[in-house]
C-alpha positions in Angstrom: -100.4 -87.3 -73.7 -103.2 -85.3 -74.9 -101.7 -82.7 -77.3 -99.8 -86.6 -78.7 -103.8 -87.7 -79.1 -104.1 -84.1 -80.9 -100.9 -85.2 -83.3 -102.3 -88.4 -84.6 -106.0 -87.4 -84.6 -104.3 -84.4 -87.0 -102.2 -87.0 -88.8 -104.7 -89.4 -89.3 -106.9 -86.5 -91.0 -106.9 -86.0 -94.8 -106.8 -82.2 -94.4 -102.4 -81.9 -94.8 -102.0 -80.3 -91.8 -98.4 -79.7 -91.6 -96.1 -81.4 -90.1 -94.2 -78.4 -88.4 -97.8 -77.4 -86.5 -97.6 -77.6 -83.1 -100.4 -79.1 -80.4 -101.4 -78.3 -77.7 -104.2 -79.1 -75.2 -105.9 -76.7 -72.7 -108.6 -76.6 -70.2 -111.1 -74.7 -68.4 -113.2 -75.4 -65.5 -116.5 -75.4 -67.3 -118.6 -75.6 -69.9 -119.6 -71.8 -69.7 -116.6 -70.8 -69.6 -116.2 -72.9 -72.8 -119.1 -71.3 -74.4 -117.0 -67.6 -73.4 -114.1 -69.1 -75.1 -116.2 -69.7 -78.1 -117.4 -66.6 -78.4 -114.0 -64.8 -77.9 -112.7 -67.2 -81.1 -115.8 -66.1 -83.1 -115.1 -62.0 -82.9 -111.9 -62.5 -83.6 -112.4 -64.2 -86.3 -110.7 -67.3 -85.6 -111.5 -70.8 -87.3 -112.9 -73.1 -84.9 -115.2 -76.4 -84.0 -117.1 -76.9 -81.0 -117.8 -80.6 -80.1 -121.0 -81.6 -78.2 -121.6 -84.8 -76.5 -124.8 -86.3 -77.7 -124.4 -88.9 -74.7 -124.4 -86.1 -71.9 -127.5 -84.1 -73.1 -125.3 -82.4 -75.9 -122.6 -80.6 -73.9 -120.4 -78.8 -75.2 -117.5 -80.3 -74.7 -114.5 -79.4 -76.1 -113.2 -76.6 -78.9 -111.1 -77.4 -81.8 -109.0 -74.4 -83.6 -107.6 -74.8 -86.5 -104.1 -74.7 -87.4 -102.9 -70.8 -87.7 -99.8 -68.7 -86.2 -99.8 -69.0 -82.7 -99.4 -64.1 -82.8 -103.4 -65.1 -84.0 -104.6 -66.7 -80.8 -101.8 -66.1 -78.1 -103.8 -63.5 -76.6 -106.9 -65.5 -76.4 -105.7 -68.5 -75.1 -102.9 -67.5 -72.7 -104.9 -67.5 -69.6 -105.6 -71.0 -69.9 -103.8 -74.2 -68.4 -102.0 -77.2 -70.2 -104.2 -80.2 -69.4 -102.1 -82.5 -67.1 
């Protein structure tokens, strides 16, 4: 259901994503580790958003990277679980 939300939200976008990219949605077990996450995308220069809560004291919530060939960011985000 999630990487589905990840479809439309990508869909609904006017950036022309295209329609062969694929979604998916992962999680970690806390907001630091998000912030390592973060990081690790930043040195390997690897197009991202964070997204922080405003109602929750600005959290940091979630990390959005941008469509590129999975060889870019296998490595990086291997480790971590489908949401379920």
């Amino acid at each position: 259901m999630s990487a589905m939300l990840i479809h439309a939200a990508g869909l609904s976008s006017e950036g022309n994503i295209p329609l062969d990219t694929r979604a998916v949605a992962l999680g970690v077990s806390s907001e630091s580790e998000l912030f390592l996450l973060a990081k690790k995308l930043e040195q390997h220069n690897i197009k991202h958003v964070v997204f922080h809560e405003p109602d929750r004291a600005n959290e940091m919530m979630a990390i959005g990277v941008f469509p590129c060939p999975k060889s870019k960011v296998k490595h990086i985000l291997s480790k971590y679980p489908l949401v379920k």
